[in-house]
C-alpha positions in Angstrom: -149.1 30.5 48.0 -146.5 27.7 48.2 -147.2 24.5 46.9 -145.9 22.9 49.9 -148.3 25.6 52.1 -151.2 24.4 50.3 -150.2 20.7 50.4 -149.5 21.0 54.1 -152.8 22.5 54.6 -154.3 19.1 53.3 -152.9 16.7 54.9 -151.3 18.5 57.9 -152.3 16.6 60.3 -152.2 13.2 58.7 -148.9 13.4 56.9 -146.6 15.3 59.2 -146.3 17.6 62.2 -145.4 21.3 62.8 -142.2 19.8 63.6 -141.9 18.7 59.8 -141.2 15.2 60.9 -142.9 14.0 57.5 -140.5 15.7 55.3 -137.8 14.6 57.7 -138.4 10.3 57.1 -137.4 10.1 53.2 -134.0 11.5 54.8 -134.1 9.2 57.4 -135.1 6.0 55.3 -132.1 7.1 52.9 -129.6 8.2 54.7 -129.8 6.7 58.5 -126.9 4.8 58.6 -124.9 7.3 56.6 -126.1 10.3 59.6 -125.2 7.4 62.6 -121.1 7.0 61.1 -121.1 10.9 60.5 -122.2 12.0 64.4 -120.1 9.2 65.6 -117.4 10.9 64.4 -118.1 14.3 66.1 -119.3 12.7 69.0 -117.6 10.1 69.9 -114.0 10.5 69.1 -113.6 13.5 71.1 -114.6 11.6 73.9 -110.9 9.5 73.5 -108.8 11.2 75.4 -105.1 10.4 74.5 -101.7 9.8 76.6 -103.5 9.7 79.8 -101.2 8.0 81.5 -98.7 11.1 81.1 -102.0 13.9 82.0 -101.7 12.0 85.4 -98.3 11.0 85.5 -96.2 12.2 88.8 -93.3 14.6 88.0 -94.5 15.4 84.3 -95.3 19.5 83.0 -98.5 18.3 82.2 -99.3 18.2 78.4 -101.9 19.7 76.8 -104.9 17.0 76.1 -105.3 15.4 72.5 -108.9 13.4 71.8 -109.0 11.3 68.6 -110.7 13.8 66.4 -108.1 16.2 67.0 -105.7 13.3 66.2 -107.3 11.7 63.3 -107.7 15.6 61.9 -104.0 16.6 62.5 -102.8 13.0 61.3 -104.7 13.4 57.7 -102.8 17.5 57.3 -99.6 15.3 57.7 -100.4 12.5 55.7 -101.0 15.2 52.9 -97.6 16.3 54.1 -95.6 13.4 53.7 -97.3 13.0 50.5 -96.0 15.8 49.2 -92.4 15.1 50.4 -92.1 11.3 49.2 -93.8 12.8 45.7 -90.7 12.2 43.5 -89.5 9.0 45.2 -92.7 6.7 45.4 -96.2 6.4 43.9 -98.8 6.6 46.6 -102.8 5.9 46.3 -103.3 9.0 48.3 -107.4 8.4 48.5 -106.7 5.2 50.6 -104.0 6.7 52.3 -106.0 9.9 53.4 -109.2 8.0 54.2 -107.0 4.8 56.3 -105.9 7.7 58.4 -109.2 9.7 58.8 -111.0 6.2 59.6 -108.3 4.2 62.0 -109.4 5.4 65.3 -113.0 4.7 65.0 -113.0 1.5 66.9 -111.3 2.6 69.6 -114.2 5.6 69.7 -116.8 3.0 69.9 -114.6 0.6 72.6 -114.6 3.9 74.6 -110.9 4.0 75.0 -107.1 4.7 73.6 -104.7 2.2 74.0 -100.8 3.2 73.9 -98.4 1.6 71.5 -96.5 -0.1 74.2 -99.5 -1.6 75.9 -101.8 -2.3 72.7 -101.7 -6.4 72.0 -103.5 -8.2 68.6 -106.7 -8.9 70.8 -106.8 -5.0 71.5 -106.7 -4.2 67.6 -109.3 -6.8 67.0 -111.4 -4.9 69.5 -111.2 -2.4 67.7 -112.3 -4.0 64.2 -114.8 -5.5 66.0 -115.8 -1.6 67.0 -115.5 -0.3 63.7 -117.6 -3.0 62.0 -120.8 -2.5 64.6 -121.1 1.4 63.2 -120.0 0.7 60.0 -121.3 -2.3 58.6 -124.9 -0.5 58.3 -123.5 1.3 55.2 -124.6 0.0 52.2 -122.0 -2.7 50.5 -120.0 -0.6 48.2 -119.6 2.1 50.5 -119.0 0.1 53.8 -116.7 -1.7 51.6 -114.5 1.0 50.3 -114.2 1.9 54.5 -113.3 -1.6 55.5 -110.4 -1.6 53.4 -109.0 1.6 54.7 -109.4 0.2 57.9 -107.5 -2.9 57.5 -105.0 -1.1 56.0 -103.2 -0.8 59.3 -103.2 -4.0 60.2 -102.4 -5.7 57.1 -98.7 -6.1 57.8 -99.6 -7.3 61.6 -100.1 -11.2 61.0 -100.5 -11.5 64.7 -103.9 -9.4 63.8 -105.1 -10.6 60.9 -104.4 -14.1 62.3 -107.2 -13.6 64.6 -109.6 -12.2 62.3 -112.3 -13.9 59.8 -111.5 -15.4 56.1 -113.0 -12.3 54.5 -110.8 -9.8 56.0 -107.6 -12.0 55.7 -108.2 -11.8 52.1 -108.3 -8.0 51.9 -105.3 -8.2 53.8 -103.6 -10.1 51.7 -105.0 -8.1 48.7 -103.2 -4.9 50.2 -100.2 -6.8 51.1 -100.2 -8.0 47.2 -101.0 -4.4 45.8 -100.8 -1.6 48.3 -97.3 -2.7 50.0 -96.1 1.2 49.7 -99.2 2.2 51.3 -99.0 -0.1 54.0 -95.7 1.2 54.6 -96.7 4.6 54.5 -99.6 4.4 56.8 -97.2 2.5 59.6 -94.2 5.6 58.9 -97.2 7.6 59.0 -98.5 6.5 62.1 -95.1 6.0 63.9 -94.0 10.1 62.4 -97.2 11.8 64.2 -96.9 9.8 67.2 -93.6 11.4 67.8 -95.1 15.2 67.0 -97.1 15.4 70.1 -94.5 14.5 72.4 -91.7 16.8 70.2 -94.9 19.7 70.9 -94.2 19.0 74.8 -91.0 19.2 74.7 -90.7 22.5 72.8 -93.1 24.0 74.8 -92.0 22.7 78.1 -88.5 21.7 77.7 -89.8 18.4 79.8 -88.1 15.5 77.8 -89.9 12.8 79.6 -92.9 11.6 77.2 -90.5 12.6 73.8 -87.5 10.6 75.9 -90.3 7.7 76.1 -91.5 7.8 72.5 -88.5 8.0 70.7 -87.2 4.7 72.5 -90.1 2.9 71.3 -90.0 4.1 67.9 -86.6 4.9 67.1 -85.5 1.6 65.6 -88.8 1.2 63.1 -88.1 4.8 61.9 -84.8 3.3 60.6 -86.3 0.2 59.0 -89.1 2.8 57.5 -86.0 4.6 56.0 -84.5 1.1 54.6 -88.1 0.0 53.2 -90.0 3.2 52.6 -88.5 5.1 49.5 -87.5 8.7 50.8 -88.7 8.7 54.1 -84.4 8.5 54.8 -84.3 11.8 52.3 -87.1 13.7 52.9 -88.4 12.6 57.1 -86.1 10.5 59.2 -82.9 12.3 57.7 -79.4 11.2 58.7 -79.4 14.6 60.7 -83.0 14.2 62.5 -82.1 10.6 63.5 -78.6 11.7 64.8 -80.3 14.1 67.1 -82.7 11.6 68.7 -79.9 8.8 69.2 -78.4 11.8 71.5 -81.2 13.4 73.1 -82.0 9.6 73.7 -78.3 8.5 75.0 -78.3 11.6 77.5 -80.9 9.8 79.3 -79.6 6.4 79.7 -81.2 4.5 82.5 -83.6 7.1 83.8 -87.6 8.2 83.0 -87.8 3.9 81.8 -91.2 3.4 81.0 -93.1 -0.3 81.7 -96.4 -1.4 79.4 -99.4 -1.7 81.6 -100.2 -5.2 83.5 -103.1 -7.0 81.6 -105.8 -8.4 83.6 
């Protein structure tokens, strides 16, 4: 007979139930806040939907719906990606580059909404730090610690952000500014390159230019300071040849589908 049979028999009423809740606590006590940031994940960023404005825009092939986790998922393959291509031309810390990406969206999951590049404002992305910290502060130090980092990662070169934002994290930001300058640059070129992929998706499944039309004039001119600043994201990404295509597809265009950022209340 099991040990476990025989100790249950003892003390099975006093210690736990049928249910096995007693075994279950010393998981609880230990892990807890470790279990809370790993549902959050599953259940709350695919609540996010993203680019709403174009799944109810008038006149639009409608595109197919992206949450965060699908984002955050497909973001980390490419960030392995551009890893790979920028390889022989830069030196990147690929574990805070990975986990920056896999971590960004989080406070927008717990603010309950996405917030477009062209509408998103410093208070918004301190919203969203302010998110982060309320699910992952509960770590214990060195862990949350190694995650706050990440996080900040993307806003370390925003001194309209990190302006707003307590001594504590100013300091990591200027930590990363002092000794992950590549990285920062890689997360934005990062950022700014899979932001253009679902709108290039669209448009090669639809042929409707509309949301890539709208992206690419919003993006086009940091993708060319990325390729002055970034070493090889010129050879290997934004080529000559992928940046004279979108100053076309963009010029055939001129002065129609403009888009406005959203009124704030």
């Amino acid at each position: 007979m099991s040990i476990w049979l025989v100790y249950g028999k003892i003390f099975k009423d006093r210690t736990f139930d049928r249910n096995g809740v007693w075994m279950l606590n010393p998981m609880l006590d230990s892990w807890g806040s470790m279990l809370e940031v790993w549902t959050m994940t599953q259940r709350l960023l695919p609540t996010i939907v993203r680019w709403d404005k174009y799944l109810r825009g008038p006149g639009i092939k409608k595109p197919r719906t992206q949450d965060s986790l699908q984002h955050s998922y497909a973001a980390t393959l490419l960030a392995v990606m551009m890893h790979e291509k920028l390889r022989n031309h830069c030196d990147l810390d690929i574990e805070l580059l990975l986990l920056a990406v896999l971590v960004h969206d989080t406070g927008e999951a717990e603010k309950g909404s996405d917030t477009l590049y062209i509408d998103k404002t410093p208070q918004d992305d301190v919203l969203e730090y302010e998110g982060f910290l309320e699910r992952f502060k509960t770590l214990e130090p060195k862990i949350f610690k190694v995650f706050q980092r990440a996080f900040l990662l993307q806003f370390a070169d925003k001194p309209a952000v990190w302006a707003l934002l307590p001594d504590d994290e100013q300091m990591i930001a200027s930590w990363l500014r002092t000794h992950k300058p590549l990285e920062i640059l890689a997360f934005d070129a990062l950022e700014r390159w899979d932001y253009i992929m679902y709108p290039l998706e669209h448009f090669k499944n639809t042929g409707d230019p509309v949301i890539l039309l709208q992206v690419l004039r919003h993006q086009m001119s940091h993708m060319g300071r990325l390729v002055d600043e970034l070493p090889g994201f010129g050879d290997e990404i934004w080529t000559h040849e992928v940046h004279a295509w979108a100053e076309r597809f963009v010029a055939q265009y001129e002065g129609r589908y403009t888009e406005t950022a959203k009124k704030k209340k």
